[in-house]
N, C-alpha and C positions, 0 to 999 in steps of 0.2 A: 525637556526643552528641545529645541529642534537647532541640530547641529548640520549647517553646511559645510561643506568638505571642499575645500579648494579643488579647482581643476588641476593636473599634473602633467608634467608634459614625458611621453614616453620616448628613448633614445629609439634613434632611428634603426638600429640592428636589432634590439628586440622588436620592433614593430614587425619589420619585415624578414622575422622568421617563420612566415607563413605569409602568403597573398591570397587575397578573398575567394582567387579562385579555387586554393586548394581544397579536399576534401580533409576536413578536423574530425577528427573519431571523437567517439563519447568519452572515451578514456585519454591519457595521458599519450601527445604522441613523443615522441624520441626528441625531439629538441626541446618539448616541454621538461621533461624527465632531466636533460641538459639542464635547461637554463634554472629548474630547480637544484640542482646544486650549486651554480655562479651562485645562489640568491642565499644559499643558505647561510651567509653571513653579511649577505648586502639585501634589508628588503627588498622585495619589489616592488614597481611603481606601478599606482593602479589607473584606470582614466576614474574621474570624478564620479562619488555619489551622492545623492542628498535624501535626509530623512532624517527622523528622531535616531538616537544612538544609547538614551536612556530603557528600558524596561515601560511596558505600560502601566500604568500608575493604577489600573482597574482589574478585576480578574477579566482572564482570556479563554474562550475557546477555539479550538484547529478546528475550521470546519473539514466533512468527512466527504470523499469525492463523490458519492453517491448523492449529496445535498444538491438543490437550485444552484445555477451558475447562471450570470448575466453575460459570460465571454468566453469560449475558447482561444487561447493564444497562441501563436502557432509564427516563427520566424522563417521567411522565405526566402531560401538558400539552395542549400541540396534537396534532393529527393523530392522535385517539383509534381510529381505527378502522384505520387502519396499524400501531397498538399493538398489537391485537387479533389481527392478523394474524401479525403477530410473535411473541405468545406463544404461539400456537396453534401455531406452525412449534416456535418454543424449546426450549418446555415439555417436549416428547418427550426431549431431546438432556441438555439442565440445567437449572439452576434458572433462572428470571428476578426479576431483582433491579428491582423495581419501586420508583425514586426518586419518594416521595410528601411531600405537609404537606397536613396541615389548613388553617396558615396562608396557602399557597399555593391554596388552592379543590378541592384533590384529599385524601381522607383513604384509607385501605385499606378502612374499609367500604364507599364509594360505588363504588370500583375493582372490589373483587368484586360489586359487584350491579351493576355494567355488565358484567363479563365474564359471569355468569352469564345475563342479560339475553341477550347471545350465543351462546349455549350455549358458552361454553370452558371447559374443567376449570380449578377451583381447585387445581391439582397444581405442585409445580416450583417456586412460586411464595414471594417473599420479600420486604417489603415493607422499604425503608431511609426513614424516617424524616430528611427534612434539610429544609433550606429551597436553592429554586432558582427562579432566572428565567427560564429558557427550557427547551427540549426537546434542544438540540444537545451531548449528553453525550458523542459522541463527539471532540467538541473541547474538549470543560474533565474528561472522565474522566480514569484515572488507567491508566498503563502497566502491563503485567504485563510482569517480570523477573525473574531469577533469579540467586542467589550462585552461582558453580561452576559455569555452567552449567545443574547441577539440581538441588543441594541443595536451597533456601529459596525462597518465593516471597518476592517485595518489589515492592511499588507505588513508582513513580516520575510526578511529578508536575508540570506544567511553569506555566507563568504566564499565564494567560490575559486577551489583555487587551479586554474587554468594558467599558466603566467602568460602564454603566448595570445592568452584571449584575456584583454582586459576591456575590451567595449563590454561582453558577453556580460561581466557582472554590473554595468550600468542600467541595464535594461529592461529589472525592477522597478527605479528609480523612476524612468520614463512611464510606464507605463500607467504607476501610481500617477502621477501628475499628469498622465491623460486624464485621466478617473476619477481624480480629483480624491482620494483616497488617502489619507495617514499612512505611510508606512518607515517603520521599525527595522533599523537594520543593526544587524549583530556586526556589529564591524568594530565596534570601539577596542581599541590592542590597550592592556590585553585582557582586563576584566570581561568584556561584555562579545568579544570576538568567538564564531564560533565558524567552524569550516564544513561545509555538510553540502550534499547533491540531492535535488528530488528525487530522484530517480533511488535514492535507497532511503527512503522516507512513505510509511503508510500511517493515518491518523483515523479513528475510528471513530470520532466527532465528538464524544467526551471523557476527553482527556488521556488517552492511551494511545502511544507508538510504538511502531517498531523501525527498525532495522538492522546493516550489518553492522561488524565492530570494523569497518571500515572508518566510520565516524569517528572512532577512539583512536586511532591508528593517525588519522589527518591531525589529531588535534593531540600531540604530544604533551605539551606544554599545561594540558590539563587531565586531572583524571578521571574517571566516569561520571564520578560523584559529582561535578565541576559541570561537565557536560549536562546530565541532568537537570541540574538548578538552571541552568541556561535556558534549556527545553521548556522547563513550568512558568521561569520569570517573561519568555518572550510570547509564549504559545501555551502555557496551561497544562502542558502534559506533564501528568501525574508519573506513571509507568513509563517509560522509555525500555523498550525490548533489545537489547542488543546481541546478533545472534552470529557463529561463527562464520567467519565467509568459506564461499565455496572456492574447491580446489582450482576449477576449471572455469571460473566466469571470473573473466580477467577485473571487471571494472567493478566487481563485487556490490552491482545493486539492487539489493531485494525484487523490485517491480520486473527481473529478468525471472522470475519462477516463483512470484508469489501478490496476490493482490485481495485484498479485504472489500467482500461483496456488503456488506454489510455490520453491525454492531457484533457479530459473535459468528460470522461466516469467514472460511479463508478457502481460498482459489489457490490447491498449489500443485504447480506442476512435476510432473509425475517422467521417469526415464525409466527404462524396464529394469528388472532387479539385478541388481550391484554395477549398472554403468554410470558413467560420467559421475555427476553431482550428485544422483538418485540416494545414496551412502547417507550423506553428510546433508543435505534435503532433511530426508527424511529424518534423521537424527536432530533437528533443530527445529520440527514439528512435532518430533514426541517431548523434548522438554517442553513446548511452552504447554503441549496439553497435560504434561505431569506435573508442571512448576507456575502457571495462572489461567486464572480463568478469565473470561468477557466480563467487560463492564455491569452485565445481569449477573454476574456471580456461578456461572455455571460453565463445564467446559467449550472451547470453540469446536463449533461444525467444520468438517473438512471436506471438500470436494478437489478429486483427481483432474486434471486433467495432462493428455502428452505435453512430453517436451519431446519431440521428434529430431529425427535424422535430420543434415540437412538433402539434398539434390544428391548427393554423392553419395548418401547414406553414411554420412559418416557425423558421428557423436563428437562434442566438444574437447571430451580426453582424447579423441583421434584427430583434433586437426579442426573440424568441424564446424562449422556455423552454430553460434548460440539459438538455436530457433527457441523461440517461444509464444504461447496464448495467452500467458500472464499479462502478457506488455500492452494491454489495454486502456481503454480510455472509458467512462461515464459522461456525456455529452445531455445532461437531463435526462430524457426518456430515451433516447439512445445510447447503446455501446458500443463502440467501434472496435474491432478485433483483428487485430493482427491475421494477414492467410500467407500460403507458402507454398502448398500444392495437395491440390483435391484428395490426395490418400491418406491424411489426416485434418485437412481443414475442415472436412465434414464432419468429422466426431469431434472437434473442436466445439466448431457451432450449434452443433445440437448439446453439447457438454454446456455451454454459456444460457442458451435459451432453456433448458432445463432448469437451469440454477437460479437464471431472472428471468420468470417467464410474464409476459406480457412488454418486456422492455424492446424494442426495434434493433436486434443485432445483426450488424453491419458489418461485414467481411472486407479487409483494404489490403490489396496486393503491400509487401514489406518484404519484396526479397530484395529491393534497393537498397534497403540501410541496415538490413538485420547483420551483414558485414561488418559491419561496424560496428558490432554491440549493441542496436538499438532498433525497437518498433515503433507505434504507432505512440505510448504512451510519453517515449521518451523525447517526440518532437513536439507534443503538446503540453499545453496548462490551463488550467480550469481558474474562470475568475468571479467568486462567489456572488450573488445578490447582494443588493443593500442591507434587505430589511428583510430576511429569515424569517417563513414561519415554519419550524423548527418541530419536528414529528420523531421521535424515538419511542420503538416500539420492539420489546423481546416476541416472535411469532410462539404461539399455542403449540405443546408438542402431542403430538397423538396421545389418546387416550383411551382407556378402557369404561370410562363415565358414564355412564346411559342415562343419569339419571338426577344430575344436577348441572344447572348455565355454567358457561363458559366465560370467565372471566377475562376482558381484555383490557390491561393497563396497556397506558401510552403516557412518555413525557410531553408536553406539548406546549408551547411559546410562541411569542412576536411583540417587539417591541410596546404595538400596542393593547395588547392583552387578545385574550381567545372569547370571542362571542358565543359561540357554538363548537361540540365537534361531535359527530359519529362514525357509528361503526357500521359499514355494510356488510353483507355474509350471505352465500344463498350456501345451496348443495346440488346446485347443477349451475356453470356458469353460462346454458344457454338460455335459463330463466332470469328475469327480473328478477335484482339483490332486494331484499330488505333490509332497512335500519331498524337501529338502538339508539338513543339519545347516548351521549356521556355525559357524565356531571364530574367536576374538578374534586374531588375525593382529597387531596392533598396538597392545598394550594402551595407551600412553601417547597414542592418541589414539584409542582406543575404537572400533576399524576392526574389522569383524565382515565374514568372505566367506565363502561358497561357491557354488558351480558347478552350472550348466545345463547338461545335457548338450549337444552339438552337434547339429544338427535339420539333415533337409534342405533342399533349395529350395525356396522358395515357402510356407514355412514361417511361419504368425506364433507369438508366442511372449508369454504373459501370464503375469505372475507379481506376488507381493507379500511382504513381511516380515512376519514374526512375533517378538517380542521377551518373555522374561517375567522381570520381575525376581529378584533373591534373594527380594524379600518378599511374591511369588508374584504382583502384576500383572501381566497382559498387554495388550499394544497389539498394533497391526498397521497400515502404511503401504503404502498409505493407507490412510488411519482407516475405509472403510464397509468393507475389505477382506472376503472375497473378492469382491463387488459390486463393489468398485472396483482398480482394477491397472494397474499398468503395461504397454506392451506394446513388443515391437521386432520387424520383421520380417526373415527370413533369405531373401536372393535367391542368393546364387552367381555374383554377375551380376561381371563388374568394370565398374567405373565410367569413364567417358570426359566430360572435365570437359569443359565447351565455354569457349570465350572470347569478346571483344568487341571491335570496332573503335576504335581511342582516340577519344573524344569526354568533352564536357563538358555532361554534362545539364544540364535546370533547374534553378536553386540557388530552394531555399525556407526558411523564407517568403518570398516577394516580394511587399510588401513588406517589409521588415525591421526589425528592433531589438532585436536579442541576437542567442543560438544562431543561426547562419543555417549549413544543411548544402550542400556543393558537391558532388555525384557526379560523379565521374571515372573512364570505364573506358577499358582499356586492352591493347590486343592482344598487348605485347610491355612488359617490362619497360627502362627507357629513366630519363635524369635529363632532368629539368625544374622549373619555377619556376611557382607558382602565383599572380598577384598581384593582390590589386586597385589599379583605376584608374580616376581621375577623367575627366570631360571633357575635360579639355584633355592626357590623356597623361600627367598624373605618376602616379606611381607612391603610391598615399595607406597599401597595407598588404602586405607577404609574405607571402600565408598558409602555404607549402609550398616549400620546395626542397629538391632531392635527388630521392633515386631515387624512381619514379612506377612502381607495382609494377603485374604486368599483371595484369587482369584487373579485379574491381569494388573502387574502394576512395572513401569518404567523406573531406574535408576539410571542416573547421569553421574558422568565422569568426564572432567576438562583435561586432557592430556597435554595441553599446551605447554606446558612447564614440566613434562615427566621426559627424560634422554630415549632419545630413538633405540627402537631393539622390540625382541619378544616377550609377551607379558602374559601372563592366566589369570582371567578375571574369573575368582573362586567363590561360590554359594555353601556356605555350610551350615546345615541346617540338624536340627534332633533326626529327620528321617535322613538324612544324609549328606553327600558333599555333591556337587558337580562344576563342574568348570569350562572355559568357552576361552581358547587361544586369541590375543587382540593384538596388532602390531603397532608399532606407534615410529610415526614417521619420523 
């Protein structure tokens, strides 16, 4: 049922604990932090939202940012000339939904005579009408999901808890009802409430999130398990990844050093060995590749890229500006990427067009707001399509095969069913691709294949899908396709795996407090007992026993609950003992 929420009226000394002129950080500023303890026994007063309050009554899918958008949304506030830049990139791709007020100091007249001011086309362009406190719409925007997959779109909306910005969480609500869209807000107290920021929220389009245990942290009053069921009842997700926060990223949200290019791709940024977050990063990218796999059942690919100094050269543990490449945006066929200054922004962007190649990457000055804890991602939001037609597809991994087709599954959907789809592939992509018909091989889960012929040695091999519905749409994955494609290469070679001598690497972070990863390699497969251990010899934790498989394999240990001091995390095996000193904060 669809529940409206009376309007509320806010007392005049929280209002004006901040004036529109101020600049609001991403994070919590000092009166927020304040007037969160006045509240902590007096709720607080929110301005009005409206929407359903109940769970969808149908299965849901998150769509994944990579997917068709009919809107970038983007509120115009601070860091007007990052805006500029934005829509400039946008506008080509879809609309941009320019959240304005009069009351707030921004109206659409003055917005167009600054863009024009610019030279940027008034094209694309759509102006929503709300009232709002800040610029970080990518943490109080609203979710794009889907009934069935792909029938219906639906906004899903989550509780943002800013106290000193209470328009900021109305302005899902608006926008929905530009759009004329359904949307689901988690706000019912206190079953259905749940408190979360985009900005540490990544969805991989079916059914699988992550973020930090920030989310756990906001929402006291529930336990994971709680949170969870929330996550699948509003939005579908199965998985919900919850991963330690970092020591030195104050506002602890994933999209600051990590973002999912794809179904089984992660983008995460990278600090040179043992500074800042680099420790406790990395420790929270070997569990998830030790502890799940991608939606295909196999482990996630990882691509590095910096997380650099800022101007001063100085790292986030020194004081330092959070820079990042993570904090990007998916704009359809474009990506817009955070820049900072030419001595790393260049190995950025060739790092990004490497990894999506054929996609339009677009470099936008962000040394305005990166201050602030925020890029290019964190002032945007993607507002999905109607009517999805819906392409998931595991890429071909190199092979040795010379001598039999190349099988390509795709999931493949849209409301009104799939008329056709293929598969194009050349081995030079300055020739003409050729097709393969596919045929629906498994209707009740929408499994579309056909086959590349066998190629010889030394062969590379590009191809991409093509899908057109009954109601005559066509897509292509990836979306700039044939510019953009996948590729696998054919050697003929066979492969001779090497191995390693049993030891116990460094275990990081050091020092500690959570996820702490243990690398363990191993020459031969053998049991053993992995334990930590105090000073004096007792034995304080088990992290491992049993079979100690050969070759490379991660152990994890949560120290969040073990007393601060010196520890020896000890390997005891039939060929011997070894041990690695671990400090725990």
């Amino acid at each position: 049922m669809k529940k409206i929420l009376p309007p509320l009226v806010f007392s005049i000394s929280f209002l004006t604990a901040f004036s529109q002129g101020d600049h609001l950080p991403i994070g919590f500023s000092q009166e927020e932090l304040q007037q969160m303890e006045i509240t902590k026994t007096v709720p607080p007063v929110f301005y009005s939202q409206y929407g359903i309050t109940n769970p969808p009554n149908q299965p849901v899918r998150t769509m994944a940012e990579w997917e068709e958008i009919q809107a970038l949304a983007i509120t115009w506030t601070d860091y007007q000339s990052m805006h500029k830049e934005i829509i400039k990139a946008a506008q080509k791709e879809c609309q941009v939904y320019i959240v304005c007020s009069a009351s707030s100091g921004y109206d659409s007249a003055s917005i167009k005579t600054s863009l024009t001011s610019a030279g940027i086309p008034l094209t694309n362009l759509h102006f929503t009408i709300a009232p709002y406190n800040s610029v970080w719409i990518r943490d109080y925007g609203p979710n794009s999901c889907y009934m069935n997959d792909v029938d219906s779109l639906i906004l899903v909306d989550w509780k943002y808890n800013r106290p000193t910005r209470p328009k900021d969480d109305t302005v899902s609500s608006v926008i929905a009802r530009d759009l004329k869209i359904p949307i689901y807000l988690m706000a019912q107290v206190p079953a259905n409430e749940l408190i979360a920021t985009g900005g540490n929220w990544m969805s991989d389009g079916l059914g699988n999130a992550f973020g930090s245990n920030l989310t756990v942290t906001e929402n006291p009053g529930k336990t994971v398990t709680q949170i969870d069921q929330l996550a699948n009842a509003f939005m579908g997700i199965n998985r919900y990844t919850h991963m330690t926060v970092l020591p030195y990223d104050g506002i602890h949200h994933i999209d600051m050093h990590m973002k999912l290019l794809d179904e089984e791709t992660l983008l995460v940024g990278q600090y040179p060995n043992g500074i800042s977050d680099g420790p406790q990063i990395e420790a929270n990218i070997q569990y998830i590749l030790s502890t799940y796999n991608s939606v295909f059942g196999t482990p996630y690919k990882i691509i590095r890229i910096p997380q650099p100094p800022d101007q001063t050269n100085k790292y986030p543990n020194s004081g330092g500006d959070y820079l990042t490449y993570a904090n990007a945006s998916f704009v359809n066929k474009t990506i817009i990427v955070p820049q900072y200054y030419a001595k790393y922004d260049t190995t950025a962007l060739r790092i990004w067009r490497e990894a999506c190649p054929g996609y339009n990457v677009v470099g936008i000055n962000s040394n305005l707001s990166i201050p602030a804890s925020g890029a290019l991602h964190c002032i945007t939001h993607e507002i999905g399509v109607k009517y999805p037609l819906f392409i998931s597809h595991q890429a071909l991994p190199n092979t040795n095969n010379c001598s039999s087709p190349y099988t390509v599954n795709a999931r493949i959907q849209h409301k009104t069913g799939i008329a056709n789809a293929k598969v194009w592939w050349t081995t030079d992509t300055t020739k003409p691709y050729q097709s393969a018909n596919m045929t629906n091989t498994s209707i009740p889960n929408h499994t579309w294949s056909a086959d590349i012929p066998a190629q010889g040695a030394s062969t590379e091999v590009f191809y991409y899908i093509e899908a057109t519905s009954v109601s005559g749409k066509t897509m292509m994955r990836p979306m700039p396709a044939p510019k953009a494609y996948w590729k696998f290469k054919v050697t003929c070679l066979t492969v001779v795996e090497e191995t390693t001598p049993p030891v116990i690497n460094p275990v990081y972070p050091n020092p500690s407090k959570g996820i702490t990863c243990i690398p363990v390699f191993s020459l031969t497969e053998s049991e053993g007992k992995i334990s930590l251990v105090d000073v004096f010899g007792n034995e304080v934790r088990i992290i491992h026993e049993g079979k100690i498989p050969a070759g490379e394999k991660n152990f994890f240990l949560n120290t969040s609950d073990i007393a601060a001091g010196t520890y020896v995390v000890m390997i005891a095996t039939p060929q011997g003992t070894r041990a690695q000193r671990l400090i725990v904060r």
